[in-house]
C-alpha positions in Angstrom: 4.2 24.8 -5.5 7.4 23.5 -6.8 9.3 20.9 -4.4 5.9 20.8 -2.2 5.5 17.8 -0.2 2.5 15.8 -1.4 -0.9 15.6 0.1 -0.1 12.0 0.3 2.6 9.2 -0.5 2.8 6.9 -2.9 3.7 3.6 -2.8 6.9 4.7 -4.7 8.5 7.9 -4.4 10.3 9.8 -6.9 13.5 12.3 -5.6 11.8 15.5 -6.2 9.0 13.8 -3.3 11.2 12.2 -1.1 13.5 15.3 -1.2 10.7 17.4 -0.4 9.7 15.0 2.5 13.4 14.7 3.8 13.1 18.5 3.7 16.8 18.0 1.7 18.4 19.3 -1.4 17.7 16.8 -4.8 21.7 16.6 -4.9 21.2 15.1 -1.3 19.2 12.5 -2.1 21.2 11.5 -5.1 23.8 11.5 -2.7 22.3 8.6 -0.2 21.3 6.5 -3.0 24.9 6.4 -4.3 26.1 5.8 -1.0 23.6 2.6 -0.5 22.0 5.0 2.6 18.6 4.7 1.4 16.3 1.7 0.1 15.8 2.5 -3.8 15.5 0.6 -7.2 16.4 1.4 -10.7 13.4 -0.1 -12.1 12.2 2.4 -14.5 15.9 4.0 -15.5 15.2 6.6 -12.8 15.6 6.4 -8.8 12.4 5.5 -7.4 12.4 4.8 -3.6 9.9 2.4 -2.4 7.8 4.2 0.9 7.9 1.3 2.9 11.3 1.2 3.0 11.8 5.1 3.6 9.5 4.9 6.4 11.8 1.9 8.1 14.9 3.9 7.2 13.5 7.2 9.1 12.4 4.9 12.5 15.2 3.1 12.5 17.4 7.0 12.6 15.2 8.3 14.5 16.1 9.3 18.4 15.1 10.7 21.6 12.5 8.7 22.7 11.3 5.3 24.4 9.4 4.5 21.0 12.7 5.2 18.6 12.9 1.9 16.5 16.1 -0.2 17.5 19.5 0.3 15.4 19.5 -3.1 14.0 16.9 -5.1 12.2 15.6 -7.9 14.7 17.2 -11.6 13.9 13.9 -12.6 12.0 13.7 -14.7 8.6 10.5 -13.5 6.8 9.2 -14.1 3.3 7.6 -17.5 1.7 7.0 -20.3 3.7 9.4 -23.2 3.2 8.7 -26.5 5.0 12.6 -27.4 5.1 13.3 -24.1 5.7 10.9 -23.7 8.6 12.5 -27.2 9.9 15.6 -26.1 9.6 14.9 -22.6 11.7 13.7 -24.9 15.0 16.2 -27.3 14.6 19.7 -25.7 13.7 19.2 -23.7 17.6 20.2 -20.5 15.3 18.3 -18.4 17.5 16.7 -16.8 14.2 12.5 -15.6 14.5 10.5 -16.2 11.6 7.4 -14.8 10.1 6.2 -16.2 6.6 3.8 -14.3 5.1 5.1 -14.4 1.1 8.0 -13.1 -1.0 6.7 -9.8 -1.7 6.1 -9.2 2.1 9.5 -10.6 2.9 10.8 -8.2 0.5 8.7 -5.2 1.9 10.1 -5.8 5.9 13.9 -6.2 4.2 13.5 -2.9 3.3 11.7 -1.8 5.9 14.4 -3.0 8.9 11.7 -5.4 10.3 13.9 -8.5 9.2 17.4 -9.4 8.1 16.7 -11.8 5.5 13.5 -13.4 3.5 12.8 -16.4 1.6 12.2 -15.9 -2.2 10.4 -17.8 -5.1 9.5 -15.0 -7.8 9.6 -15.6 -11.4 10.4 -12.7 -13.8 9.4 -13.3 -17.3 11.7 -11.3 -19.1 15.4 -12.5 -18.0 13.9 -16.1 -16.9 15.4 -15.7 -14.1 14.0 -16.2 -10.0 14.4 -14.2 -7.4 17.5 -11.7 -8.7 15.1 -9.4 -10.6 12.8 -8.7 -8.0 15.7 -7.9 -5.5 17.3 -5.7 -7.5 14.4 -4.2 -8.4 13.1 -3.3 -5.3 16.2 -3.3 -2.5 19.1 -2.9 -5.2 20.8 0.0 -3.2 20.3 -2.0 -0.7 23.8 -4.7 0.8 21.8 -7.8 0.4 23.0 -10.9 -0.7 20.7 -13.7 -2.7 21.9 -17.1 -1.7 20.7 -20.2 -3.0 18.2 -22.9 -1.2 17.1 -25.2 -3.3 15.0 -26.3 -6.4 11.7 -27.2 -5.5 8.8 -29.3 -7.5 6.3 -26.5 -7.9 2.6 -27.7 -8.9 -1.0 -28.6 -8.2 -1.8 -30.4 -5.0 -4.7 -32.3 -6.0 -6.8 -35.0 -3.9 -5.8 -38.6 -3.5 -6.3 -40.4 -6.9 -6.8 -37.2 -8.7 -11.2 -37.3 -9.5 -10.8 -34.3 -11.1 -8.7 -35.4 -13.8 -6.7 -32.1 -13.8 -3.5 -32.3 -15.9 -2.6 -28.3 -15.8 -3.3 -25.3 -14.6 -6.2 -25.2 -18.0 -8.2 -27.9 -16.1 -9.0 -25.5 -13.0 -11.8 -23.8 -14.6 -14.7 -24.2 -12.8 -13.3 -25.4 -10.1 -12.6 -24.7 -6.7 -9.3 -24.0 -5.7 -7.4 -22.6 -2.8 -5.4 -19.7 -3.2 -2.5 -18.1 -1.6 -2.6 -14.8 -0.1 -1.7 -12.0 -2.7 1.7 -11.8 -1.5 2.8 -14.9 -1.8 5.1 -16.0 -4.6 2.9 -18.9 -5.5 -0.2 -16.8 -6.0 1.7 -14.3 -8.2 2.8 -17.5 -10.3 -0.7 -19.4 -10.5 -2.2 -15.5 -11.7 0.7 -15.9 -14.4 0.1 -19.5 -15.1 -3.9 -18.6 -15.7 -3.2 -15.7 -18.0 -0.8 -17.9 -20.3 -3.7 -20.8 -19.9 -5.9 -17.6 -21.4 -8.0 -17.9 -17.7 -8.6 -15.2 -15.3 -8.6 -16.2 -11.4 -12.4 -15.3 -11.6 -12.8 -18.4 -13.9 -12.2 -20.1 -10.8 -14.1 -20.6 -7.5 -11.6 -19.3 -4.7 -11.8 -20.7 -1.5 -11.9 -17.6 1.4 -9.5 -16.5 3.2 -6.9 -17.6 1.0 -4.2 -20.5 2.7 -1.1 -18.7 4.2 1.6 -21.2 4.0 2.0 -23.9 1.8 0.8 -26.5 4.6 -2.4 -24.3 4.7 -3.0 -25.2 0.8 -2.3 -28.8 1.6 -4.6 -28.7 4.4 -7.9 -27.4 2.4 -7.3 -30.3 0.0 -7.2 -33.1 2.0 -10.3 -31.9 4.1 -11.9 -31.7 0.8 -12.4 -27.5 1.0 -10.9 -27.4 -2.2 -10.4 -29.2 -5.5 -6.9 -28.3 -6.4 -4.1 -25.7 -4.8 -0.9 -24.6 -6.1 1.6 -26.4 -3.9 4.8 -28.4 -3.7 5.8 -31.8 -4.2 7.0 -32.7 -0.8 4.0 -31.5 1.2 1.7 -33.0 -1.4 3.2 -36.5 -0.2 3.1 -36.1 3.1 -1.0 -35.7 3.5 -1.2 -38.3 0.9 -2.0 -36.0 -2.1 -1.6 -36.6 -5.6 0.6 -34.1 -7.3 0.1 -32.2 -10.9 3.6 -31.2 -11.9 3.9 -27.8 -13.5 7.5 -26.5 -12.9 10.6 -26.6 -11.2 11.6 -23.4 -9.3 14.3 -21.6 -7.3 14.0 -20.8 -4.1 16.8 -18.0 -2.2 17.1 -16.4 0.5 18.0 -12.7 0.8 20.2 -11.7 3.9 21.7 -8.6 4.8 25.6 -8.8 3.9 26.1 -8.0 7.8 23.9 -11.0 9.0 24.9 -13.3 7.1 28.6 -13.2 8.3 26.9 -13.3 12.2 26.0 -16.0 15.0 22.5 -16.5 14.0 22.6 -16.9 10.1 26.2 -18.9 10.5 24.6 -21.5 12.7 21.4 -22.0 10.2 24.1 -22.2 7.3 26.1 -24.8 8.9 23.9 -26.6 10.1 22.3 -27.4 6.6 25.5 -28.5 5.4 24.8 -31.7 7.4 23.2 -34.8 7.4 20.5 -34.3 9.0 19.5 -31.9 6.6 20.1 -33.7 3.7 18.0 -36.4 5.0 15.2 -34.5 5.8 14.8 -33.2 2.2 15.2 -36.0 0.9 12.3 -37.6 3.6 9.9 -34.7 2.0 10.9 -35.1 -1.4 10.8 -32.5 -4.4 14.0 -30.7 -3.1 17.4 -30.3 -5.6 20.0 -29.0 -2.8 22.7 -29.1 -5.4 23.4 -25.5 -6.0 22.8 -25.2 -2.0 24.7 -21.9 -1.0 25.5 -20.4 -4.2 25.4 -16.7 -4.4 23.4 -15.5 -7.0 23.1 -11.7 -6.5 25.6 -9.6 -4.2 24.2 -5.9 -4.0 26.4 -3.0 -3.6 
């Protein structure tokens, strides 16, 4: 029957489904999206609303009870792991949680209120662009601002002296090689890097479970679990790795407009304007901190 909630949700709704689940008017629903009430993306030319994020948005306006979610998003950085980021967290004394567990994911608890900002590395195609696509995408009713790490030395962390002789992402067939899991940004870049090198990841032996962070990757190499691992430059160097250049990439950080201006986010801000921050990049190597800061998406 027409306006019928379905037997089950998709990942993405469209209004006529998330009106009928609201139990609302279509007009309604138009309504929150213009006001920015709702998470919901453009993507396709029509309002889609992502159900992760509608099922966030009904806890946290839900009342009445000891298990009602809290008002606020907790003070908690998710998304890809970043070494200097993850430094930077424990020593600025911002008081900000984290929990890495890829872009996509951070992306996912941003719209979900389990997190007020998320670390981004993903790489759209089509406008050459990182991170901005994917944001507005996904959360682009959404008051988020993208703000600018750093540049980092994407590649292949490859053992010491390099036996394998692997020049590119073309030389990994056959081997093995530790992957990330499939929510990390790295993993949806090495899955685009095979298809242009005409490989599929089941050209590859894949090391199980896949690494977590990018310490995790480094980690399987040098204990010789696997061949080769798509990594960065600076961790490569510090377990003594050799390191297969492949790209340069941006990474951000999306923060709720709120949280950013706040105690926590402030303090982690500041404090990587310093010194010791600078130096500790530089100690890790592959970082570019020039554009450090910049905005380079402001939502509605």
């Amino acid at each position: 029957m027409p306006g019928a909630q379905p037997d089950y949700l998709p990942e993405y709704l469209t209004v006529r489904e998330l009106a009928a689940l609201l139990r609302v008017k279509e007009r309604k629903v138009y309504a929150l999206a213009a006001e920015g009430e709702i998470p919901c993306s453009r993507a396709t030319g029509k309002l889609i609303f992502p159900r992760a994020g509608i099922e966030g948005w009904l806890e946290r306006h839900s009342s009445g009870g000891a298990a009602a979610a809290p008002a606020e998003p907790p003070a908690v950085l998710a998304g890809s792991h970043d070494p200097l980021l993850d430094w930077a967290l424990r020593e600025s004394g911002s008081g900000l949680a984290s929990f890495f567990d890829g872009s996509l994911d951070g992306l996912e608890r941003l719209g979900a209120g389990q997190a007020i900002a998320a670390g981004l590395h993903l790489f759209d195609p089509e406008s050459d662009d990182w991170n901005r696509p994917a944001l507005a995408a996904r959360l682009g009713a959404a008051p988020l601002v993208l703000l600018e790490w750093a540049w980092r030395e994407r590649g292949l962390v490859v053992p010491a002296g390099n036996p394998k002789g692997i020049a590119g992402v073309a030389d990994l067939a056959g081997l093995t090689v530790m992957p990330r899991q499939r929510e990390a940004g790295s993993q949806v870049l090495l899955e685009d890097l095979l298809r242009r090198a005409g490989l599929t990841p089941e050209a590859l032996t894949l090391v199980a479970p896949p690494a977590r962070s990018e310490a995790d990757v480094a980690l399987a190499v040098a204990e010789g679990r696997a061949d080769a691992g798509p990594g960065l430059a600076g961790l490569a160097r510090q377990y003594h790795l050799d390191f297969v250049p492949l790209l340069r990439e941006r990474f951000d950080i999306a923060v709720l407009r709120r949280a950013y201006f706040e105690a926590p986010f402030q303090r982690l801000m500041a404090f990587c304007r310093g010194e010791a921050f600078a130096a500790k990049a530089a100690a890790l190597g592959g970082y570019d901190l020039t554009g450090f800061g910049r905005v380079r998406y402001n939502g509605p």
